[in-house]
mmCIF file as Biopython writes it, N, C-alpha, C and O atoms, coordinates in Angstrom:
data_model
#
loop_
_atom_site.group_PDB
_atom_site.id
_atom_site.type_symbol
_atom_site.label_atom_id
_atom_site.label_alt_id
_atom_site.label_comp_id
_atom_site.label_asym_id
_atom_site.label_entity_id
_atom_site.label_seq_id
_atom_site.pdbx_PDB_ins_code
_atom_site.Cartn_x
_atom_site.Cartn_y
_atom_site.Cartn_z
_atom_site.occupancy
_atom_site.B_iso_or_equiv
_atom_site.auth_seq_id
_atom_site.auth_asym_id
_atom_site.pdbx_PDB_model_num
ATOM 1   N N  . UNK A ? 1  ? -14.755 16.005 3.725   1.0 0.0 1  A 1 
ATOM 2   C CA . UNK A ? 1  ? -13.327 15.784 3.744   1.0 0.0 1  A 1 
ATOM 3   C C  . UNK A ? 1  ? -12.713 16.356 2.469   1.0 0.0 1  A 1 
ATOM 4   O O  . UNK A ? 1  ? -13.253 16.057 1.404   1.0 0.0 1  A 1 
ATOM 5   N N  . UNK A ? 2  ? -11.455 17.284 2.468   1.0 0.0 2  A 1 
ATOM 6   C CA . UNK A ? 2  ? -10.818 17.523 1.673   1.0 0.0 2  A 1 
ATOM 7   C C  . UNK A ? 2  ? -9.332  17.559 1.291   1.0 0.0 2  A 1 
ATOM 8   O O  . UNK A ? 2  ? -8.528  18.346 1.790   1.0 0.0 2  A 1 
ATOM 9   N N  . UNK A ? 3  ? -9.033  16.626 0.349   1.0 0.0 3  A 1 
ATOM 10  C CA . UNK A ? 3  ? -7.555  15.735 0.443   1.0 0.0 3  A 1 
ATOM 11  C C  . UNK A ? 3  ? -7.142  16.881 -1.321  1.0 0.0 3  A 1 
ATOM 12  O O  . UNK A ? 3  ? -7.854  17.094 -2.302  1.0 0.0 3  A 1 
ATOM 13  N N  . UNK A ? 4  ? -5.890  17.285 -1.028  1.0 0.0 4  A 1 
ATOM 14  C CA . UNK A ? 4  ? -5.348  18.030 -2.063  1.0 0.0 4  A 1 
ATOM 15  C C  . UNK A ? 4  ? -3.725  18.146 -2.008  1.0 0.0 4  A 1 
ATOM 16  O O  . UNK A ? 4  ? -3.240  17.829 -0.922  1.0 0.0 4  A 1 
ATOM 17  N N  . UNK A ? 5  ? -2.838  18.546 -3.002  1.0 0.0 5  A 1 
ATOM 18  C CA . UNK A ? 5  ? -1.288  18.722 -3.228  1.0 0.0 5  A 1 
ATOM 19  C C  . UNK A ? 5  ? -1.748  20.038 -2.583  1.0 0.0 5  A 1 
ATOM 20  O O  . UNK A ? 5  ? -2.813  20.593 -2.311  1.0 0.0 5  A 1 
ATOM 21  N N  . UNK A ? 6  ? -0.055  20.335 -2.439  1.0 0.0 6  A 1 
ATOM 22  C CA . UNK A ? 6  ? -0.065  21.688 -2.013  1.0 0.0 6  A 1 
ATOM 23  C C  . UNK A ? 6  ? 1.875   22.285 -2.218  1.0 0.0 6  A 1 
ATOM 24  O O  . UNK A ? 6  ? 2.800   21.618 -2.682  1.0 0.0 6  A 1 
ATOM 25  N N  . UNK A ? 7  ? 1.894   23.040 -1.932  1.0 0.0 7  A 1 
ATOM 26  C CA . UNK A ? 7  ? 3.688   23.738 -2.301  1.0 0.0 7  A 1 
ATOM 27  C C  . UNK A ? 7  ? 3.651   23.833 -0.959  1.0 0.0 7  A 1 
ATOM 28  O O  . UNK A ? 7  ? 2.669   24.248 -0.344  1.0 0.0 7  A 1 
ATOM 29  N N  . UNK A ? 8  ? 5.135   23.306 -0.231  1.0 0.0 8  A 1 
ATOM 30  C CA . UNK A ? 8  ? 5.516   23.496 0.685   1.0 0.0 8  A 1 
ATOM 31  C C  . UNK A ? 8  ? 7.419   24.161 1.039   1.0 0.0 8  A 1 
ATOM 32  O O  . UNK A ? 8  ? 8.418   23.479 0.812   1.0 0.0 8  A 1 
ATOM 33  N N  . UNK A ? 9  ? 7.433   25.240 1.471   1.0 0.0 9  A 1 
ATOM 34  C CA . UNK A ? 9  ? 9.123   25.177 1.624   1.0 0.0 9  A 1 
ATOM 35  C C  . UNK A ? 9  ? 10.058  24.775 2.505   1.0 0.0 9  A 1 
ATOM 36  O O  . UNK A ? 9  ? 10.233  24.957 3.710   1.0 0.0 9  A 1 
ATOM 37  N N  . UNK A ? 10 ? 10.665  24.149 1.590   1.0 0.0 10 A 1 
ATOM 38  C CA . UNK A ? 10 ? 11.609  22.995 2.119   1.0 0.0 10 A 1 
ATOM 39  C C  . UNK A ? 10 ? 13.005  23.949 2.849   1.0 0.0 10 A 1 
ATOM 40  O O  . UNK A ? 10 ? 12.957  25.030 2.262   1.0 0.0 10 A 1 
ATOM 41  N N  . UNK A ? 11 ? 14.265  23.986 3.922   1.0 0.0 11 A 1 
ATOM 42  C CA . UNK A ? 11 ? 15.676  24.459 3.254   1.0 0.0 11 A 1 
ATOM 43  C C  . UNK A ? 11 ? 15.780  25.715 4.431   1.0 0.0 11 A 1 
ATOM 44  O O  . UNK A ? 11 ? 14.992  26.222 5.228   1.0 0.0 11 A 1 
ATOM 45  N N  . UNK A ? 12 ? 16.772  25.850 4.177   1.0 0.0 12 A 1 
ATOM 46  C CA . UNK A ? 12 ? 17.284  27.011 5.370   1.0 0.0 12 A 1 
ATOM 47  C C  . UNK A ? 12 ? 17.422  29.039 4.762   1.0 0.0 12 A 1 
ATOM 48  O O  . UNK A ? 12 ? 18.373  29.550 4.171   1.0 0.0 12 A 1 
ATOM 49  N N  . UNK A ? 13 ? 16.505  29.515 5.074   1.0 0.0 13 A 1 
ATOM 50  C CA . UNK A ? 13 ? 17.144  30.909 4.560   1.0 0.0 13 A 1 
ATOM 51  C C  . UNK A ? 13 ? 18.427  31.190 3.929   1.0 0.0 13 A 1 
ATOM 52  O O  . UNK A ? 13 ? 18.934  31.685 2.922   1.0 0.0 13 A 1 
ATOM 53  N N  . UNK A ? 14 ? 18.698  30.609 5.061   1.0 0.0 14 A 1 
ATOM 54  C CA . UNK A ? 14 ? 20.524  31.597 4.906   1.0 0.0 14 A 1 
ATOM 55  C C  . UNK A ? 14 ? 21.103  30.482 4.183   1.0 0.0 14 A 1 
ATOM 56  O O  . UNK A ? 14 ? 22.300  30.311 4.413   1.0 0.0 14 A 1 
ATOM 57  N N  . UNK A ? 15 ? 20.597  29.738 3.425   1.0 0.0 15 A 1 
ATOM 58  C CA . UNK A ? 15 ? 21.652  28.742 2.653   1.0 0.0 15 A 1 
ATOM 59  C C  . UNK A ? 15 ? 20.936  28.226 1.568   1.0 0.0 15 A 1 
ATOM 60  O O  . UNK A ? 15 ? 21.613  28.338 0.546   1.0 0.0 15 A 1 
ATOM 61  N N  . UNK A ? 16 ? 19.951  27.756 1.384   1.0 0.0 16 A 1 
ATOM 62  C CA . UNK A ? 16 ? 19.127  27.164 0.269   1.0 0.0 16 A 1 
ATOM 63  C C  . UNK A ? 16 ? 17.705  27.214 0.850   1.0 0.0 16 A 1 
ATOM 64  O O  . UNK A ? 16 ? 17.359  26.966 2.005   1.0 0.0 16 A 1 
ATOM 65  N N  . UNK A ? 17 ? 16.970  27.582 -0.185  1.0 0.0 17 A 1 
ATOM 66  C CA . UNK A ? 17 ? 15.293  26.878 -0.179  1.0 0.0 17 A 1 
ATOM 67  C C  . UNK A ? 17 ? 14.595  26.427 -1.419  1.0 0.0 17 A 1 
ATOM 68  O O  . UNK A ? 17 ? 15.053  26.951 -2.435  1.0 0.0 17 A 1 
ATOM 69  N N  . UNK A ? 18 ? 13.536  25.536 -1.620  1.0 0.0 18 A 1 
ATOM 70  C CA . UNK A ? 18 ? 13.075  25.024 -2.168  1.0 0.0 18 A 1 
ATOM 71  C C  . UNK A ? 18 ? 11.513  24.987 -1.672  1.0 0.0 18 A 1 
ATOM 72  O O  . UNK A ? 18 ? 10.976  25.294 -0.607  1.0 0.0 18 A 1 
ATOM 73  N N  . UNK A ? 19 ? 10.965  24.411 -3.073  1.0 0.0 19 A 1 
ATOM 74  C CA . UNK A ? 19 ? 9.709   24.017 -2.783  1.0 0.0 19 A 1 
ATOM 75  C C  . UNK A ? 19 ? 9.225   22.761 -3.005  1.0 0.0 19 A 1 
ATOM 76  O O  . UNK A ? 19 ? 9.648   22.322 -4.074  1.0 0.0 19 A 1 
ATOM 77  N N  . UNK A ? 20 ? 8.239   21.724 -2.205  1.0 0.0 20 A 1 
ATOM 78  C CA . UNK A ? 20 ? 8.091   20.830 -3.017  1.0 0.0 20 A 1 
ATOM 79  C C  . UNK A ? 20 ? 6.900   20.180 -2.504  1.0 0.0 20 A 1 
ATOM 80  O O  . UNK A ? 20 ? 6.319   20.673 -1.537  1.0 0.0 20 A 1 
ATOM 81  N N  . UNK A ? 21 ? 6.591   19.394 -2.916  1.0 0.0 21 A 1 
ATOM 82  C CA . UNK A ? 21 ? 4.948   18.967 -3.256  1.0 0.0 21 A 1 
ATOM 83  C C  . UNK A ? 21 ? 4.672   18.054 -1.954  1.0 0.0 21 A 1 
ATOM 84  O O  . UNK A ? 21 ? 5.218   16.992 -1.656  1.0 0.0 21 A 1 
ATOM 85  N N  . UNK A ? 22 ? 3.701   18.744 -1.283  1.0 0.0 22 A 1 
ATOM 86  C CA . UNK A ? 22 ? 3.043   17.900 -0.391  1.0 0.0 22 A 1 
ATOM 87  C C  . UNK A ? 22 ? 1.549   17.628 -0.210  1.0 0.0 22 A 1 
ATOM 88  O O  . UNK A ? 22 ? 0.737   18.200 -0.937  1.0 0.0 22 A 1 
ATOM 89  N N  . UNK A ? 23 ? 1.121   16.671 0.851   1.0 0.0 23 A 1 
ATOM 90  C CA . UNK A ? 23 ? -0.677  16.457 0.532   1.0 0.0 23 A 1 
ATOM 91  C C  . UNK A ? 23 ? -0.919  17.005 1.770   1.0 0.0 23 A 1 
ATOM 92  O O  . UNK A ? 23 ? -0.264  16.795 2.791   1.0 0.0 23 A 1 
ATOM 93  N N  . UNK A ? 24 ? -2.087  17.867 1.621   1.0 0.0 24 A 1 
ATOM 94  C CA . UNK A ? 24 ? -3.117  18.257 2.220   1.0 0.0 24 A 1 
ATOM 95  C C  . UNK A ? 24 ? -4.626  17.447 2.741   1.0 0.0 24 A 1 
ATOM 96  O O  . UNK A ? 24 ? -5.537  17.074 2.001   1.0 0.0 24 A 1 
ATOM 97  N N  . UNK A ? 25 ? -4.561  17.347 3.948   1.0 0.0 25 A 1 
ATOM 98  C CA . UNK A ? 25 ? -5.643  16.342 4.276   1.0 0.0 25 A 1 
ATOM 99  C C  . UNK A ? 25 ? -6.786  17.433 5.435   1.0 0.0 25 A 1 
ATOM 100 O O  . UNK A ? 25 ? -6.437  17.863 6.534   1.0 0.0 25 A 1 
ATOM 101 N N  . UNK A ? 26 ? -8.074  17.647 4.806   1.0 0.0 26 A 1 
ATOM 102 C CA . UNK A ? 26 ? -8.893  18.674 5.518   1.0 0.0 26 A 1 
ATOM 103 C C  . UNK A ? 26 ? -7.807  19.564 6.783   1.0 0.0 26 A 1 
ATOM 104 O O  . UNK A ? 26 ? -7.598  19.592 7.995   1.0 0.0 26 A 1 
ATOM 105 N N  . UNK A ? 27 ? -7.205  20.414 5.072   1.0 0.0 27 A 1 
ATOM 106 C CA . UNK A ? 27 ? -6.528  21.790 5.670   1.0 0.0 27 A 1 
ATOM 107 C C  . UNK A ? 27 ? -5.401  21.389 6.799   1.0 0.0 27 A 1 
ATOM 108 O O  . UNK A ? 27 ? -4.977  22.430 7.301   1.0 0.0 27 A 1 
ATOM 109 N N  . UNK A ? 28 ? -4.767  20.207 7.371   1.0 0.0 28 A 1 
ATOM 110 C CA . UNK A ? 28 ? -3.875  19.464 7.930   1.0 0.0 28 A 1 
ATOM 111 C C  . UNK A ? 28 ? -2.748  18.951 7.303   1.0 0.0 28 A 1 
ATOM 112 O O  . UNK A ? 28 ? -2.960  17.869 6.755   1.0 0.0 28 A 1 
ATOM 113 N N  . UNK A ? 29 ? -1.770  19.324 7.220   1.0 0.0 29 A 1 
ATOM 114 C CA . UNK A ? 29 ? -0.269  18.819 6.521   1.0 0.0 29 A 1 
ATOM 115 C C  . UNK A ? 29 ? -0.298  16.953 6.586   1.0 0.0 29 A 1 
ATOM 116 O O  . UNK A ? 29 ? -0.165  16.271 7.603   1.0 0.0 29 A 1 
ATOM 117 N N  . UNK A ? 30 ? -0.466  16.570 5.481   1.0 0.0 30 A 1 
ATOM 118 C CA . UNK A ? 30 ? -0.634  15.400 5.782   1.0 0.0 30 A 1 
ATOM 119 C C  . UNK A ? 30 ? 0.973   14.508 5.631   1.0 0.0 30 A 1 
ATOM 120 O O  . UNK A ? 30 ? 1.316   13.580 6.363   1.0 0.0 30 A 1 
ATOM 121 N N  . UNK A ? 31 ? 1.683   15.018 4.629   1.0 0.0 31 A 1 
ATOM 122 C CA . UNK A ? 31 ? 3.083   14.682 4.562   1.0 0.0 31 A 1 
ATOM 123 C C  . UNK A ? 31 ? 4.096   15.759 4.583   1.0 0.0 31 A 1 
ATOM 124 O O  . UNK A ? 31 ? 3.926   16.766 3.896   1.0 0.0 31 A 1 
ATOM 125 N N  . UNK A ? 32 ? 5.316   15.584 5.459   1.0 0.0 32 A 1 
ATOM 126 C CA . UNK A ? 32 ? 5.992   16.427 6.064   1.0 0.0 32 A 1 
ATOM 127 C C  . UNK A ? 32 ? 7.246   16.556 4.957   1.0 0.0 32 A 1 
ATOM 128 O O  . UNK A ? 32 ? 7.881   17.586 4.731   1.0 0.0 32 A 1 
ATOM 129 N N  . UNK A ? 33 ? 7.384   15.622 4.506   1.0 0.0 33 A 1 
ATOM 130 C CA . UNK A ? 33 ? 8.324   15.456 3.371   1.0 0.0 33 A 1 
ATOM 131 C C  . UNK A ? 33 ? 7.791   15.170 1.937   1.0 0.0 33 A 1 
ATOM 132 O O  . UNK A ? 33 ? 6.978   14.286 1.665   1.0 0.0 33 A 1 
ATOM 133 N N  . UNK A ? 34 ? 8.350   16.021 1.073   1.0 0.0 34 A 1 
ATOM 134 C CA . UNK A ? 34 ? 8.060   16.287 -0.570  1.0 0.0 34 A 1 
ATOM 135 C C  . UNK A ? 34 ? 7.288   14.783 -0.994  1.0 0.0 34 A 1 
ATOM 136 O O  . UNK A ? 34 ? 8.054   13.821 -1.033  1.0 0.0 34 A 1 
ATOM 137 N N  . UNK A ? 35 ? 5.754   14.503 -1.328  1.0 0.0 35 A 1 
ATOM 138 C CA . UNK A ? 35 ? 5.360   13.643 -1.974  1.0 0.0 35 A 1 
ATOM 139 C C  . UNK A ? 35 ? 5.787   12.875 -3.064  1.0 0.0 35 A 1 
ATOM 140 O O  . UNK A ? 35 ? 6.078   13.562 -4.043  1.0 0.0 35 A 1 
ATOM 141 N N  . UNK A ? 36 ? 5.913   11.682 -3.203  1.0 0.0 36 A 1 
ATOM 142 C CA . UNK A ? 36 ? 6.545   10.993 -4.855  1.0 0.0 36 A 1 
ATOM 143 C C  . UNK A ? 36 ? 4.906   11.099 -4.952  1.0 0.0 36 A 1 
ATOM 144 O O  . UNK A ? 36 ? 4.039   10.912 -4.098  1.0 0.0 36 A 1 
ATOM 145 N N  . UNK A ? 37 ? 4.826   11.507 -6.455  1.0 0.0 37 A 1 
ATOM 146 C CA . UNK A ? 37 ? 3.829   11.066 -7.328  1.0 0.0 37 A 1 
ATOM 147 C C  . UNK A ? 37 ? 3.926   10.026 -8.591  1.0 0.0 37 A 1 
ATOM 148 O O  . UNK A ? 37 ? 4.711   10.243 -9.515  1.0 0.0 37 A 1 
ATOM 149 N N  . UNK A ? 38 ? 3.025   8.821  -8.560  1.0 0.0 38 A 1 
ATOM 150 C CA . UNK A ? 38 ? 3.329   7.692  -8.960  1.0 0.0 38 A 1 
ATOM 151 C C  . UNK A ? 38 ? 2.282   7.554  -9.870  1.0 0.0 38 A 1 
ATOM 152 O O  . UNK A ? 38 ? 1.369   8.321  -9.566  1.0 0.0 38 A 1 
ATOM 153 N N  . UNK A ? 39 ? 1.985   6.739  -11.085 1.0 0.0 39 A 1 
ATOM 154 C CA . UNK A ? 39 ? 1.128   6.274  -11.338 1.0 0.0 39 A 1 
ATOM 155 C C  . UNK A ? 39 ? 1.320   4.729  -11.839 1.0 0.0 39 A 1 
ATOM 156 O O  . UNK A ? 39 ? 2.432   4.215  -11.722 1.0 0.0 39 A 1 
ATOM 157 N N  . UNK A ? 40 ? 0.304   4.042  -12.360 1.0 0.0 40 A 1 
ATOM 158 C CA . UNK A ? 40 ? 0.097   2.666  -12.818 1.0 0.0 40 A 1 
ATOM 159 C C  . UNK A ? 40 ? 0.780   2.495  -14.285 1.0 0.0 40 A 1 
ATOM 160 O O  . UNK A ? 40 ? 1.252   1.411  -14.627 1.0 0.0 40 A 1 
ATOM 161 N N  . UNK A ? 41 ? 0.801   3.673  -15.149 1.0 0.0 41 A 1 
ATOM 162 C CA . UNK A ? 41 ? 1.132   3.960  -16.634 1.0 0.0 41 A 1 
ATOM 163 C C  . UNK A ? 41 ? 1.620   5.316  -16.462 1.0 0.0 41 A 1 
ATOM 164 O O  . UNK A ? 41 ? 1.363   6.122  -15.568 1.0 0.0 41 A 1 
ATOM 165 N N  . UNK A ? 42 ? 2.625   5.460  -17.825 1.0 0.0 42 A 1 
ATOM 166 C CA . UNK A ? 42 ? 2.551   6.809  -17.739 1.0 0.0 42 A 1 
ATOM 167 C C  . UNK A ? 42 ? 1.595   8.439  -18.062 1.0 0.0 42 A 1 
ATOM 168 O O  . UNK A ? 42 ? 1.749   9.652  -17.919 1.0 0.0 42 A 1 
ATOM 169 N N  . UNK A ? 43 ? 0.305   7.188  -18.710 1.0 0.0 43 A 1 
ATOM 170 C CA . UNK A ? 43 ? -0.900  8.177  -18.960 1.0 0.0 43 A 1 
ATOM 171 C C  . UNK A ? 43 ? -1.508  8.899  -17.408 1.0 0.0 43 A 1 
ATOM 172 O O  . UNK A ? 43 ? -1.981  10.017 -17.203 1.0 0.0 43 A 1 
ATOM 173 N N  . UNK A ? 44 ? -1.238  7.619  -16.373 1.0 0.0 44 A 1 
ATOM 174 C CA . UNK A ? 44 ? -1.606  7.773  -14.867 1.0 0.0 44 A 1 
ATOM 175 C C  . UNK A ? 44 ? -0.751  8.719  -14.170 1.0 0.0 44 A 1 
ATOM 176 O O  . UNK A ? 44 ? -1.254  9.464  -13.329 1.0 0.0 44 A 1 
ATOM 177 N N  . UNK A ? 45 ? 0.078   8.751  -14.346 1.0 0.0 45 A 1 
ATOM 178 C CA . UNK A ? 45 ? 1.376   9.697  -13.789 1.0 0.0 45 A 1 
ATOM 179 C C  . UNK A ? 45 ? 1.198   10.702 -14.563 1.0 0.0 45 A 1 
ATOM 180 O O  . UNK A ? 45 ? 0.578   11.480 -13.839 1.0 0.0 45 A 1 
ATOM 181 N N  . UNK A ? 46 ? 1.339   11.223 -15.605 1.0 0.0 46 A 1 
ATOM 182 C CA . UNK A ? 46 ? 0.864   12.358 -16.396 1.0 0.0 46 A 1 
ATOM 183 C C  . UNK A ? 46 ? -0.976  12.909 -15.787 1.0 0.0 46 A 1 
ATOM 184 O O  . UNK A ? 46 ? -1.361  14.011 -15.397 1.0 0.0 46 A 1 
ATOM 185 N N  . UNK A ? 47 ? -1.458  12.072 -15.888 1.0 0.0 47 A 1 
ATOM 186 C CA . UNK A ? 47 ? -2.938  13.217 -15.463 1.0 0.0 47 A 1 
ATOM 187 C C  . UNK A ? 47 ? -2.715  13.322 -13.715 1.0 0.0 47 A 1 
ATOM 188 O O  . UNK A ? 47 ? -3.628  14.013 -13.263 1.0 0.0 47 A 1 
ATOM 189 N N  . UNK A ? 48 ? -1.879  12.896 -12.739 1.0 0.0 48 A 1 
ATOM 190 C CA . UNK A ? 48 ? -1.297  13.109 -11.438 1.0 0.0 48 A 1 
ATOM 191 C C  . UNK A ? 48 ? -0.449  14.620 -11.035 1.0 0.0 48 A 1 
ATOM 192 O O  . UNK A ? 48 ? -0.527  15.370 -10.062 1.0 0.0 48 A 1 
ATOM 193 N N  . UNK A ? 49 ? 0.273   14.639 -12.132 1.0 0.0 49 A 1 
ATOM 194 C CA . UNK A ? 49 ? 0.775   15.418 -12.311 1.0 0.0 49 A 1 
ATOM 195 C C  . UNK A ? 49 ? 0.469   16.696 -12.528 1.0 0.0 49 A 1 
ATOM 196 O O  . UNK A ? 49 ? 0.708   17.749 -11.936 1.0 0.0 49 A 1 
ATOM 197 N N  . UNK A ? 50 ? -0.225  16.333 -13.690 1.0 0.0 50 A 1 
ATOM 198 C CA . UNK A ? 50 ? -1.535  17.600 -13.531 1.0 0.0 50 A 1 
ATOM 199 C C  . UNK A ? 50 ? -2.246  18.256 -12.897 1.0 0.0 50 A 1 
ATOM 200 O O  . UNK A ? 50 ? -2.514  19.456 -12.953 1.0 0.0 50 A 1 
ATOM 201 N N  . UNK A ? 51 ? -2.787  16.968 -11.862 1.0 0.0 51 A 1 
ATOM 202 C CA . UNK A ? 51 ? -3.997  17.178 -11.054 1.0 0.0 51 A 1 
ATOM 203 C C  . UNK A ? 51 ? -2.603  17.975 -9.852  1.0 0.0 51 A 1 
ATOM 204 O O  . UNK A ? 51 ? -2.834  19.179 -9.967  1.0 0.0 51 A 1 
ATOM 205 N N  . UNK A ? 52 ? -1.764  17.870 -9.166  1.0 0.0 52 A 1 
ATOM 206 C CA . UNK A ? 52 ? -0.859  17.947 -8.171  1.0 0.0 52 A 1 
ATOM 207 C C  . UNK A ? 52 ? -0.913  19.932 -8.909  1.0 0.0 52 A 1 
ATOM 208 O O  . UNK A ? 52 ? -1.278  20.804 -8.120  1.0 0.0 52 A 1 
ATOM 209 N N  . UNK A ? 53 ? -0.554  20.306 -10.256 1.0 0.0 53 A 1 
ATOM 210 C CA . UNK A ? 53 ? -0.220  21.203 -10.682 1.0 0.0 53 A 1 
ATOM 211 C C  . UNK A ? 53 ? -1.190  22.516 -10.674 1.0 0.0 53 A 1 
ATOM 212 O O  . UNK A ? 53 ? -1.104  23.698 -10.340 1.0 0.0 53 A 1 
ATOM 213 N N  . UNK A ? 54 ? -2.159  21.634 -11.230 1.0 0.0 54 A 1 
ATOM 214 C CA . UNK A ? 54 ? -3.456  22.295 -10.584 1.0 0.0 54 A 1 
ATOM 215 C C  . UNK A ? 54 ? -4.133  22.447 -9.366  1.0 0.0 54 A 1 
ATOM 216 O O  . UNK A ? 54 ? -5.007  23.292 -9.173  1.0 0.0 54 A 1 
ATOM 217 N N  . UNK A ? 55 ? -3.746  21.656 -8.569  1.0 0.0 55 A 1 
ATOM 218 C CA . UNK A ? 55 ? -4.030  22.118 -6.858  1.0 0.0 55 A 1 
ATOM 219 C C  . UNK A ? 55 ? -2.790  23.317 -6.413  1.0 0.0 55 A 1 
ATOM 220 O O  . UNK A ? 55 ? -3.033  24.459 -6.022  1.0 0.0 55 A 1 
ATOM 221 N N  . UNK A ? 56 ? -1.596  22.778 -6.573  1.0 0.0 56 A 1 
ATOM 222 C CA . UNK A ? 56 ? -0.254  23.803 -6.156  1.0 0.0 56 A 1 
ATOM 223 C C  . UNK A ? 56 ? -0.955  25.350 -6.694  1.0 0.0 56 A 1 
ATOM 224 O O  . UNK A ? 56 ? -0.717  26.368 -6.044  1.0 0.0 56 A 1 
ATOM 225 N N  . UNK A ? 57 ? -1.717  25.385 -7.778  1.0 0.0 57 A 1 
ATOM 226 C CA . UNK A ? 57 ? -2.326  26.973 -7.931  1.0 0.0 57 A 1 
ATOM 227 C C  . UNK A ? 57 ? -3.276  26.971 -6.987  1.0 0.0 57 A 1 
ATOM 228 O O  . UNK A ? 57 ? -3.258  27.610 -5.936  1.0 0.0 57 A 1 
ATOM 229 N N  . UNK A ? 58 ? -4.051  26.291 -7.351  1.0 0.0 58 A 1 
ATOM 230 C CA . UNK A ? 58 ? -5.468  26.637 -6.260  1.0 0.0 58 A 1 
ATOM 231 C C  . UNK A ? 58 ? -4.658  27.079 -4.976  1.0 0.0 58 A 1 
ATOM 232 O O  . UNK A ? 58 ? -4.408  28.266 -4.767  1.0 0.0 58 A 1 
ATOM 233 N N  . UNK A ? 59 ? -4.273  26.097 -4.155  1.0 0.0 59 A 1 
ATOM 234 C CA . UNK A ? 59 ? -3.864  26.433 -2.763  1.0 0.0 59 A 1 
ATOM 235 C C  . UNK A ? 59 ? -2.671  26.838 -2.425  1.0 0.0 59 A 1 
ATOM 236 O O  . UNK A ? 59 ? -2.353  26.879 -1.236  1.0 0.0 59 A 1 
ATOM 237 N N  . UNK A ? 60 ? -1.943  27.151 -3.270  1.0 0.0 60 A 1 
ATOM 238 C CA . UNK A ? 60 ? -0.379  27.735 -2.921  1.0 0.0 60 A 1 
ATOM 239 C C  . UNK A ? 60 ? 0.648   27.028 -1.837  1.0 0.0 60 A 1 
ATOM 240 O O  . UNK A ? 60 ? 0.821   25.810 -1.808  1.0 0.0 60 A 1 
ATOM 241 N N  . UNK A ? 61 ? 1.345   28.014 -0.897  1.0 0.0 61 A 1 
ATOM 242 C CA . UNK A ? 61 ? 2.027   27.589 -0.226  1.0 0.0 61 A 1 
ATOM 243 C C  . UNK A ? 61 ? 1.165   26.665 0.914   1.0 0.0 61 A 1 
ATOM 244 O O  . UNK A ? 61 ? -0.040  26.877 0.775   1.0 0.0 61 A 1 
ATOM 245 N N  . UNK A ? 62 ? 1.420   25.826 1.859   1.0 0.0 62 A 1 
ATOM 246 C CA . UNK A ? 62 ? 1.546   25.406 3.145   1.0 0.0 62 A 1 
ATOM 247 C C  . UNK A ? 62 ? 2.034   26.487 4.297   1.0 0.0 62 A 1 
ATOM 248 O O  . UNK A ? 62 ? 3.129   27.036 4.422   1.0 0.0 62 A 1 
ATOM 249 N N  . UNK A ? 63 ? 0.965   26.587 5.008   1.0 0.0 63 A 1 
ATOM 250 C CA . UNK A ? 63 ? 1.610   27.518 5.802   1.0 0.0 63 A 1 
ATOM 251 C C  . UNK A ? 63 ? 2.068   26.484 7.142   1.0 0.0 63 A 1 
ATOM 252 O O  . UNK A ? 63 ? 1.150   26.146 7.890   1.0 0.0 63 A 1 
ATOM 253 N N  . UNK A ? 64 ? 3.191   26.083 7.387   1.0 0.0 64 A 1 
ATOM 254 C CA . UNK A ? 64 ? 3.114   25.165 8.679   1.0 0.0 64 A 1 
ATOM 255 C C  . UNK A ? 64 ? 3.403   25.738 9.983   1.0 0.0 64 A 1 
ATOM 256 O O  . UNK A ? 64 ? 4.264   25.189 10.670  1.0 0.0 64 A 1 
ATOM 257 N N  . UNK A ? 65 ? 2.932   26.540 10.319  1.0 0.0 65 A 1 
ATOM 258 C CA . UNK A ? 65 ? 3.031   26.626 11.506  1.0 0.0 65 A 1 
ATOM 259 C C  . UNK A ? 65 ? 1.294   26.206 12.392  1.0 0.0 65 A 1 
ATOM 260 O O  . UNK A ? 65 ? 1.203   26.243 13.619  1.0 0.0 65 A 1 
#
């Protein structure tokens, strides 16, 4: 099993787009809408953050179709 962040684009061509953070669950869109990332402290939320920053490289966009 492989659970990871990923960049997804959000928004309409012809008017706005964006990107924003979603989870990846064995290569399956697991959330359809931009993830909150939370932690217990802010040491927890800071290495989350990270970890989210460092997957968004590894795996880039979401392709959803």
């Amino acid at each position: 099993m492989n659970w990871h962040y990923a960049a997804k684009k959000f928004g309409n061509p012809e008017f706005e787009e964006w990107y924003g953070l979603v989870e990846v669950f064995d290569e399956s869109l697991h959330t359809e809408t931009e993830a909150c990332v939370i932690g217990a402290s802010p040491e927890e939320l800071a290495k989350w953050l990270r970890q989210a920053a460092d997957d968004v490289e590894k795996y880039g966009v979401v392709d959803e179709n």
